[in-house]
N, C-alpha and C positions, 0 to 999 in steps of 0.2 A: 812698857814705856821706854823703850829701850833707845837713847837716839833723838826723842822726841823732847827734850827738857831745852833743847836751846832754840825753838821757833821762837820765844819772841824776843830773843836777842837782838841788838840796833845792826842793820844794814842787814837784814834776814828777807826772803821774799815776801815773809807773813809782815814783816814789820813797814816794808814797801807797800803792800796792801791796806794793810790797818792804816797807815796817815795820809794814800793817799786816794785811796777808794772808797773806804768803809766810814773815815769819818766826815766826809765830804757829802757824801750819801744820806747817812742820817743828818747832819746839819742843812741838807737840803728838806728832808721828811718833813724836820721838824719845824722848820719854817712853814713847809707848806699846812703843817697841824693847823700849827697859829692862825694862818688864817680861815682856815677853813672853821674852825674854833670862834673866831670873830663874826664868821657872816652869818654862822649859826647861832652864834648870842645874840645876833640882832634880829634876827626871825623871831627871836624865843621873848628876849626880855623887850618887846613892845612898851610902850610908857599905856598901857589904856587905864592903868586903874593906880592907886597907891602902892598896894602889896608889889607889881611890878614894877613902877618904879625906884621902888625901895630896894627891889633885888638887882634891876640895872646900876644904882649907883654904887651897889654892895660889886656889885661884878668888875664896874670901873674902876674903881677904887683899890680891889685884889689887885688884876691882873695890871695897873697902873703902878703898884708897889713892889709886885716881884720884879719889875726890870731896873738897872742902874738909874735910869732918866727919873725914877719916881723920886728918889733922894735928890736927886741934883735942881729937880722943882720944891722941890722943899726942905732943901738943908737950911733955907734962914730961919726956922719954926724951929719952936724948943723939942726938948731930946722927944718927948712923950706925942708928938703932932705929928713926925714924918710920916711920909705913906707909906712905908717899909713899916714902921713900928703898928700904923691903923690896918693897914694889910693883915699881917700878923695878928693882931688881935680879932678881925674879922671870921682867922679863921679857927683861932683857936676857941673863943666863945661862942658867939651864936652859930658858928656849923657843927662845934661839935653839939652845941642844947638837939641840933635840930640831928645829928646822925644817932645818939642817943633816942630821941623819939621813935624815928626809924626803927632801931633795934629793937626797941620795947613793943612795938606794932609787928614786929615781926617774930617775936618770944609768944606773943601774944594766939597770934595766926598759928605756928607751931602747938602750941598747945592746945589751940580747939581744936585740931585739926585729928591732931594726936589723942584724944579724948573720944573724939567722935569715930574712930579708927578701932580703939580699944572696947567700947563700948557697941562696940557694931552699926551704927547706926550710919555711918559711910561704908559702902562694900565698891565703891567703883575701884579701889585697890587690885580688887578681885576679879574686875574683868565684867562687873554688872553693870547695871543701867542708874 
């Protein structure tokens, strides 16, 4: 490493690069994430039924509360109402009830799986039918 400890020193070529190509670049990516992220939640979260609309307005409400504007539409609402604070809770309770299930279905699947493995009674491990 001989030499190499002062690339990211200020006025360097990497440090030239870094602020004026590389972060320009991803904050273009990630813009164009967002929206691609957008048009694809609107494919997905359809209003046709209750469950989907419960998860569009769960969706709106997240990605409406991660950005500054969410506070600034709702700084008149007491501390516990902002959508920064209902965002946050959205995603700390019922995604994780629901990532928890996941995993328990998936511990689940694992272990029949693994049971029927040990037990022989799955051989396409092996290369059968």
């Amino acid at each position: 490493m001989a030499g190499g400890e002062h690339y990211r020193d200020t006025g360097t070529a990497f440090d030239w690069i870094f602020n004026w190509v590389y972060t320009p670049l991803s904050s273009t990516m990630f813009a164009i994430l967002a929206f691609f992220v957008a048009s694809a939640s609107y494919r997905a979260f359809r209003a046709r039924n209750f469950e989907a609309s419960l998860l569009l307005i769960a969706a709106f409400l997240v990605m409406l509360g991660r950005v500054p504007i969410g506070d600034a539409l709702t700084g008149f609402l007491p501390e516990g109402f902002r959508l920064s604070q209902v965002a946050t809770w959205i995603m700390n309770v019922p995604n994780t009830a629901g990532q928890r299930a996941i995993l328990i279905g998936i511990s689940l699947g694992i272990v029949s799986t693994s049971l029927r493995i040990i037990l022989g009674i799955e051989r396409s491990h092996l290369g059968g039918e």
